[in-house]
Backbone as XML, in Angstrom:
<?xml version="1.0"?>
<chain id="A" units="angstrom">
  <residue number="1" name="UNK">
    <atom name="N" x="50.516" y="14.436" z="-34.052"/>
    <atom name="CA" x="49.626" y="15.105" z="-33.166"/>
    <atom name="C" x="48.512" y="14.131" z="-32.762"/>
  </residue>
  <residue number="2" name="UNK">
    <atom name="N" x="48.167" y="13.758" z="-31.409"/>
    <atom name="CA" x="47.073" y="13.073" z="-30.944"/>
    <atom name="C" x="45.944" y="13.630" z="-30.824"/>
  </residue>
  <residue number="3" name="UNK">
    <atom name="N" x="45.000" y="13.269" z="-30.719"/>
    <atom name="CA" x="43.723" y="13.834" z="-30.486"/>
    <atom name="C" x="42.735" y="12.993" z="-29.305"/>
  </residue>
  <residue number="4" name="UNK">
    <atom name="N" x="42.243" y="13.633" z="-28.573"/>
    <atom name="CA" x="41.230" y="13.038" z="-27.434"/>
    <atom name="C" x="40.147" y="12.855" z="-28.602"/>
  </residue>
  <residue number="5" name="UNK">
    <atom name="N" x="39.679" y="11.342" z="-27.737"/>
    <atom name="CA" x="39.040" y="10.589" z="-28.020"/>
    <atom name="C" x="37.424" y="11.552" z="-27.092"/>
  </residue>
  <residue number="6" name="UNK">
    <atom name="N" x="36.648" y="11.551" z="-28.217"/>
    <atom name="CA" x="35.368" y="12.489" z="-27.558"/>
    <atom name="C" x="34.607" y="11.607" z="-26.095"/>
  </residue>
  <residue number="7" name="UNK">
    <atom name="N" x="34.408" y="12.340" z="-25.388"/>
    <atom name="CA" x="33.663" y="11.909" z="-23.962"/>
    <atom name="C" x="32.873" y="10.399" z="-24.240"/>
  </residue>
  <residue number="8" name="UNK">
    <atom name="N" x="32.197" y="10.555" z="-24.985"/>
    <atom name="CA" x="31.430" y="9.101" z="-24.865"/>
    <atom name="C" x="31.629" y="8.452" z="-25.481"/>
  </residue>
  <residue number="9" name="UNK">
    <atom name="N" x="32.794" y="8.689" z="-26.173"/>
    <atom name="CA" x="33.615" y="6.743" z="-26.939"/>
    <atom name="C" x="34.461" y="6.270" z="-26.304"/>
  </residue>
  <residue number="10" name="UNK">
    <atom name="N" x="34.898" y="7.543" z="-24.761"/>
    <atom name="CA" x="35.828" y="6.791" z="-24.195"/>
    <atom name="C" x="35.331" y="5.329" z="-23.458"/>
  </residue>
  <residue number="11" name="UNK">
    <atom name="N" x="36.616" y="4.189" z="-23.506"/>
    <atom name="CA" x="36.068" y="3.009" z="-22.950"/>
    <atom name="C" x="36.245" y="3.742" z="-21.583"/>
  </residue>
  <residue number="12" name="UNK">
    <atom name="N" x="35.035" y="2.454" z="-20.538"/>
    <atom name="CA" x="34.635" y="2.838" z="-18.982"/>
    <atom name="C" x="36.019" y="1.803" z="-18.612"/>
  </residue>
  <residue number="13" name="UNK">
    <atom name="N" x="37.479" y="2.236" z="-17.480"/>
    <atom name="CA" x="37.785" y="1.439" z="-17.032"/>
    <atom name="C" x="37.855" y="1.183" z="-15.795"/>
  </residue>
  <residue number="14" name="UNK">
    <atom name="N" x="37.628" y="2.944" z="-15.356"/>
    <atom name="CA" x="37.171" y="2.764" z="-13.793"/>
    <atom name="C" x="36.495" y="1.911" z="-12.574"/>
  </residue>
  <residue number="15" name="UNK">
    <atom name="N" x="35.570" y="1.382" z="-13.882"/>
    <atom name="CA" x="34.534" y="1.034" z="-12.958"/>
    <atom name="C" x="33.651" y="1.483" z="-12.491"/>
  </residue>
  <residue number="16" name="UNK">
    <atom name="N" x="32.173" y="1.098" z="-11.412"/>
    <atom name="CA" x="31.481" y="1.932" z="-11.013"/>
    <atom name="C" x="31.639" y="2.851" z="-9.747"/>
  </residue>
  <residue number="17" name="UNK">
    <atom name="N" x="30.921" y="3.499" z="-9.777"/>
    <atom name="CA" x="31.432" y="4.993" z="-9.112"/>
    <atom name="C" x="30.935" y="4.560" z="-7.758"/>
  </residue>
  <residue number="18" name="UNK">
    <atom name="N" x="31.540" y="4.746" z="-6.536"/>
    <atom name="CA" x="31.029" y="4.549" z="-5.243"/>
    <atom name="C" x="29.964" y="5.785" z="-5.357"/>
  </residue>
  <residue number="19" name="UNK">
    <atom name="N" x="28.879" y="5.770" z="-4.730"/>
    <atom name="CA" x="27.651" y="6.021" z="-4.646"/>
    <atom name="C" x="28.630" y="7.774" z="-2.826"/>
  </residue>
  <residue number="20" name="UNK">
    <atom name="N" x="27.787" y="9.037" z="-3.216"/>
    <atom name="CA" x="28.167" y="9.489" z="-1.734"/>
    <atom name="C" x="27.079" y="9.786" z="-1.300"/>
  </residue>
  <residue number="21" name="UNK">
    <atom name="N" x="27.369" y="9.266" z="0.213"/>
    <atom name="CA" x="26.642" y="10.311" z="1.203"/>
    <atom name="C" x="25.458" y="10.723" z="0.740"/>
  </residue>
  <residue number="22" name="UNK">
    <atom name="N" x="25.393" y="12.063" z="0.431"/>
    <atom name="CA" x="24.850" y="13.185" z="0.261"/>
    <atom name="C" x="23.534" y="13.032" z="-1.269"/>
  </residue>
  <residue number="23" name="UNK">
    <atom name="N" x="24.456" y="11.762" z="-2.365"/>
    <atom name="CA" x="23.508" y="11.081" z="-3.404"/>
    <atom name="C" x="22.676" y="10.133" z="-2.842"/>
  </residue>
  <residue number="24" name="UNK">
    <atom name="N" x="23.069" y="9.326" z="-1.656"/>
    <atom name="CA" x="22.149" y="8.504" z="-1.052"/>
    <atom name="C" x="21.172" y="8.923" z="-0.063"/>
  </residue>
  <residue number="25" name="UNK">
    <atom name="N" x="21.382" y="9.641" z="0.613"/>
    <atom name="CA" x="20.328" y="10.482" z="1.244"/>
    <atom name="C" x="19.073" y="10.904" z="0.469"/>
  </residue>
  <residue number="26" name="UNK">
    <atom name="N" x="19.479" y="11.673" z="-1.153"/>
    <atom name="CA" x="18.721" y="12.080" z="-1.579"/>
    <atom name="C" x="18.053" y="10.962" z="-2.286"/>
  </residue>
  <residue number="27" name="UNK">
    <atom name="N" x="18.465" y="9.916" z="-2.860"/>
    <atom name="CA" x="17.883" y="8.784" z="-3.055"/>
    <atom name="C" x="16.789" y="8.555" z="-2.424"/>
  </residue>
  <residue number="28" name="UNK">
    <atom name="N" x="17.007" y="8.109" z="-0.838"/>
    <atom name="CA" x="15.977" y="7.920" z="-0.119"/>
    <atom name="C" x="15.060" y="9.069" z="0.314"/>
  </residue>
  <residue number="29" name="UNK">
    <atom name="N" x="15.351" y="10.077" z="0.445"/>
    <atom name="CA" x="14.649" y="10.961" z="1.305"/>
    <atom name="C" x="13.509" y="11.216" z="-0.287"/>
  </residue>
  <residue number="30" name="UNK">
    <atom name="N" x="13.702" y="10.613" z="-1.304"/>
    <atom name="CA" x="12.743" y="11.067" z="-2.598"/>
    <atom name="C" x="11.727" y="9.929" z="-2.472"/>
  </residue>
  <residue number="31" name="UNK">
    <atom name="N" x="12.333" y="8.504" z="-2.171"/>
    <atom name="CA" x="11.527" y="7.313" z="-2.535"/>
    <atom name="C" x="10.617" y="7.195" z="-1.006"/>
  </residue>
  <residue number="32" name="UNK">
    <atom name="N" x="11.126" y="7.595" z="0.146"/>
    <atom name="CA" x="10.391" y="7.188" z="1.383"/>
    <atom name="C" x="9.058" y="7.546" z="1.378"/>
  </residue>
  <residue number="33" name="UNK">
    <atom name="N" x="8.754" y="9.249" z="0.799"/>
    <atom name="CA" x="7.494" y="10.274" z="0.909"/>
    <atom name="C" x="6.723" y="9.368" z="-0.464"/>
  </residue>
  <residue number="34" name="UNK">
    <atom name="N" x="7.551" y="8.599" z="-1.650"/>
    <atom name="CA" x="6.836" y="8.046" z="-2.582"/>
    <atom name="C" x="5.790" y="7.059" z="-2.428"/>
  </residue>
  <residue number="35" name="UNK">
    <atom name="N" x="7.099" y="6.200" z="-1.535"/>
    <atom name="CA" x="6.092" y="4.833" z="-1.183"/>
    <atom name="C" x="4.885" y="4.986" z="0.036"/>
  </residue>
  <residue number="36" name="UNK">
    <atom name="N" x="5.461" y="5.610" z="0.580"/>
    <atom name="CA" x="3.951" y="6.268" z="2.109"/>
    <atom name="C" x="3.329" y="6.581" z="1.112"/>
  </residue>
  <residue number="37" name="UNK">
    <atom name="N" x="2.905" y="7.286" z="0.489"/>
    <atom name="CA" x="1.710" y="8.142" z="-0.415"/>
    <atom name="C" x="1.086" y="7.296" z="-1.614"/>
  </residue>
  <residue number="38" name="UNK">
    <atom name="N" x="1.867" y="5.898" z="-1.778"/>
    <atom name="CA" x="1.085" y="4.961" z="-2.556"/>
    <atom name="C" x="0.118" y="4.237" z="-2.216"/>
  </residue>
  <residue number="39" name="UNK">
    <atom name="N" x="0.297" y="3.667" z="-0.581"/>
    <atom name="CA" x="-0.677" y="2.838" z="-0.202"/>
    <atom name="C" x="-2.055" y="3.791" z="-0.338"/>
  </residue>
  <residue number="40" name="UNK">
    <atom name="N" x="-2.789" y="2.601" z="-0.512"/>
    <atom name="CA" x="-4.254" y="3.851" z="-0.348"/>
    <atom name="C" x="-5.023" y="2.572" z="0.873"/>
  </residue>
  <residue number="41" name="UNK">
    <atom name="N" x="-5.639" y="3.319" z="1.274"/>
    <atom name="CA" x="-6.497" y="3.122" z="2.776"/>
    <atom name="C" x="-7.255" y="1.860" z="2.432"/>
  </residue>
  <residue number="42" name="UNK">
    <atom name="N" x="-7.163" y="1.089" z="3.737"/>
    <atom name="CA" x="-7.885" y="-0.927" z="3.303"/>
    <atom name="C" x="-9.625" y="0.351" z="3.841"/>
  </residue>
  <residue number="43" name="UNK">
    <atom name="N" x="-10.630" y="-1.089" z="2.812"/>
    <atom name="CA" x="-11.648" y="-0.362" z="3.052"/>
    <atom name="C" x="-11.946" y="-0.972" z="4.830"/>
  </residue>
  <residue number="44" name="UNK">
    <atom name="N" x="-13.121" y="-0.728" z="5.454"/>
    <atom name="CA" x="-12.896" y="-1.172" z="6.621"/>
    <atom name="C" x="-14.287" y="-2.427" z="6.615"/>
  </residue>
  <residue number="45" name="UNK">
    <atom name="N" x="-13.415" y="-3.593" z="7.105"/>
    <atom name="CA" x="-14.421" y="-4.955" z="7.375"/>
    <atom name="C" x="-15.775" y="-5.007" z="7.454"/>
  </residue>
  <residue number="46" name="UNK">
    <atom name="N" x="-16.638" y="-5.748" z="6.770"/>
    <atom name="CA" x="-18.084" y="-5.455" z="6.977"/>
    <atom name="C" x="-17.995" y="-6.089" z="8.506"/>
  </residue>
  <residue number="47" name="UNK">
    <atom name="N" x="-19.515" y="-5.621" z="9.451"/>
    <atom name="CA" x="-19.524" y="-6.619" z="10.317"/>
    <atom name="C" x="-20.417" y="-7.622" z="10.000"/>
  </residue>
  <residue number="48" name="UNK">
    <atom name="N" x="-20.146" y="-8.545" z="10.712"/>
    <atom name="CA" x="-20.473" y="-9.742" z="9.998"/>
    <atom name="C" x="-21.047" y="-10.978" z="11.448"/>
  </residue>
  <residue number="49" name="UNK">
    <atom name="N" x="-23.031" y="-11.115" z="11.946"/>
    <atom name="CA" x="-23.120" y="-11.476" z="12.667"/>
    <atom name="C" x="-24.049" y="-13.139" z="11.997"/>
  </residue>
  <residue number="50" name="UNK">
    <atom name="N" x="-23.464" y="-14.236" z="12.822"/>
    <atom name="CA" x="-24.256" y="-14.834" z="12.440"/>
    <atom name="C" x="-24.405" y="-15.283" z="13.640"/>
  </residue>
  <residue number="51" name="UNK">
    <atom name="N" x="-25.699" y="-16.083" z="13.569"/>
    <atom name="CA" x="-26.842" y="-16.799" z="14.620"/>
    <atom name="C" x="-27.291" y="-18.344" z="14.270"/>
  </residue>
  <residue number="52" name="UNK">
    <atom name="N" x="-26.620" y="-18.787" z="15.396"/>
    <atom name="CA" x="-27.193" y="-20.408" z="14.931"/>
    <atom name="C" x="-28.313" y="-20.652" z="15.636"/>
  </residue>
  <residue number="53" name="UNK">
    <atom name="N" x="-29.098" y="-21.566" z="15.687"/>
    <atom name="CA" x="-30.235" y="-21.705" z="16.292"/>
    <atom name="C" x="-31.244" y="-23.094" z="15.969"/>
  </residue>
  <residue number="54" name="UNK">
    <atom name="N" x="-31.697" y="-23.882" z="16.902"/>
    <atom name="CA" x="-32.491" y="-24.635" z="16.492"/>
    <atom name="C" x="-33.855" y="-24.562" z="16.614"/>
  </residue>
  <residue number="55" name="UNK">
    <atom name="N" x="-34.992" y="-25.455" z="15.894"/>
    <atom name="CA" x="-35.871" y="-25.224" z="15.688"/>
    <atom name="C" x="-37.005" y="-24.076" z="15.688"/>
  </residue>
  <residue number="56" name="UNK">
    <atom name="N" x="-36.335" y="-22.927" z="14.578"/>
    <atom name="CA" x="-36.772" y="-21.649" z="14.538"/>
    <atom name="C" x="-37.428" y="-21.402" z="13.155"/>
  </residue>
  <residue number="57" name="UNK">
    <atom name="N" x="-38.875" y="-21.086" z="12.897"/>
    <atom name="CA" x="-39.621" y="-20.788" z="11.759"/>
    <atom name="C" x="-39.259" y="-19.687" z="11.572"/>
  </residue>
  <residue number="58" name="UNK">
    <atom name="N" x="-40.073" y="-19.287" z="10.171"/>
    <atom name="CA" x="-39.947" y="-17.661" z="9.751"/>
    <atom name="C" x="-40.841" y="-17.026" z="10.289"/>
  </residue>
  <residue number="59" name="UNK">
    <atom name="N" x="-41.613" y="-17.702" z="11.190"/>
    <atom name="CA" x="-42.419" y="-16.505" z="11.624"/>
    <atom name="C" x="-42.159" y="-16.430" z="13.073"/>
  </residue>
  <residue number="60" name="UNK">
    <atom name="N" x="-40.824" y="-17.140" z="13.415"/>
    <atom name="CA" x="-40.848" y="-16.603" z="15.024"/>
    <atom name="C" x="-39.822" y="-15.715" z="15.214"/>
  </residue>
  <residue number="61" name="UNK">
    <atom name="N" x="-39.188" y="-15.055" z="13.982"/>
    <atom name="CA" x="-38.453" y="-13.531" z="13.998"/>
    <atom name="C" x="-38.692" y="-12.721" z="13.153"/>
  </residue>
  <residue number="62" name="UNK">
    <atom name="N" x="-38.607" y="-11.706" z="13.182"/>
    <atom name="CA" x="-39.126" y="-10.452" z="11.985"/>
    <atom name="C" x="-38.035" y="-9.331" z="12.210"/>
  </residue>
  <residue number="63" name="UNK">
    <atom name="N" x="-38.459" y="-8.037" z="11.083"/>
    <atom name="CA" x="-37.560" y="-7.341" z="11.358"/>
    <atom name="C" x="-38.394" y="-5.969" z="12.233"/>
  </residue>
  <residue number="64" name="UNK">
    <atom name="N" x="-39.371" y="-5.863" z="11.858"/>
    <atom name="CA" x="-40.322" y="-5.097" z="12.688"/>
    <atom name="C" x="-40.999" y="-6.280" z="13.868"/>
  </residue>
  <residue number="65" name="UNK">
    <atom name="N" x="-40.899" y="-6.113" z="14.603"/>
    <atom name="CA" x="-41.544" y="-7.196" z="16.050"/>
    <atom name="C" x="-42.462" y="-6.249" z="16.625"/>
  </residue>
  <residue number="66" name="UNK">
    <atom name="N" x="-43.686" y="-6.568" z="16.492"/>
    <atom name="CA" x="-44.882" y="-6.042" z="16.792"/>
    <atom name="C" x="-45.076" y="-6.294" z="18.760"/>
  </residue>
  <residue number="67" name="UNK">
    <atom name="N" x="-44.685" y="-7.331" z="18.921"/>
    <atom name="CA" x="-44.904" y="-7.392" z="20.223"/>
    <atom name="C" x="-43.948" y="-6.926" z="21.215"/>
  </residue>
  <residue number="68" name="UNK">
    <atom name="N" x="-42.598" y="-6.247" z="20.863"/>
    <atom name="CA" x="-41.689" y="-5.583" z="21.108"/>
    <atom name="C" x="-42.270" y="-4.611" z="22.156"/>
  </residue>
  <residue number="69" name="UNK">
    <atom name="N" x="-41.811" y="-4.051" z="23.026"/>
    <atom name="CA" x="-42.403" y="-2.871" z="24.147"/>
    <atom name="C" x="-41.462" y="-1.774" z="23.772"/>
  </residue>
  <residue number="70" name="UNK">
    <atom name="N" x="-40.388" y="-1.970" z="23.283"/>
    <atom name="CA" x="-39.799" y="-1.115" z="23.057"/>
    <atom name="C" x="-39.640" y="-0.465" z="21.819"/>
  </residue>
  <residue number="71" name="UNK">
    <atom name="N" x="-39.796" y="1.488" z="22.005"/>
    <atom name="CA" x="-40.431" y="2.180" z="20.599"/>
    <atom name="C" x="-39.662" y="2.304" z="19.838"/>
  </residue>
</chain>
């Protein structure tokens, strides 16, 4: 009398299993919504002005300008 060999001592000789359709879809349609929802938002660029200029003291700009006309 023989006896089957239990499910998981059998040796693999098949090979691997072609992948269907319907498993690959769901593959992706799980990982696409994953990876969109990982990035997180770039912060946004400081602005950034610079001013070259020659022969300019500290006292010929300010940040309050008194002689300014405008309020």
């Amino acid at each position: 009398m023989m006896f089957e060999q239990p499910r998981l001592l059998q040796a693999r000789s098949d090979g691997p299993k072609p992948i269907s359709r319907r498993g690959f879809l769901n593959a992706v349609g799980a990982t696409i919504p994953a990876a969109a929802g990982s990035s997180s938002p770039r912060a946004p660029l400081p602005n950034l002005i610079v001013i070259l200029a020659d022969d300019l003291g500290y006292g010929d700009v300010g940040v309050y300008n008194p002689d300014s006309k405008i309020p």
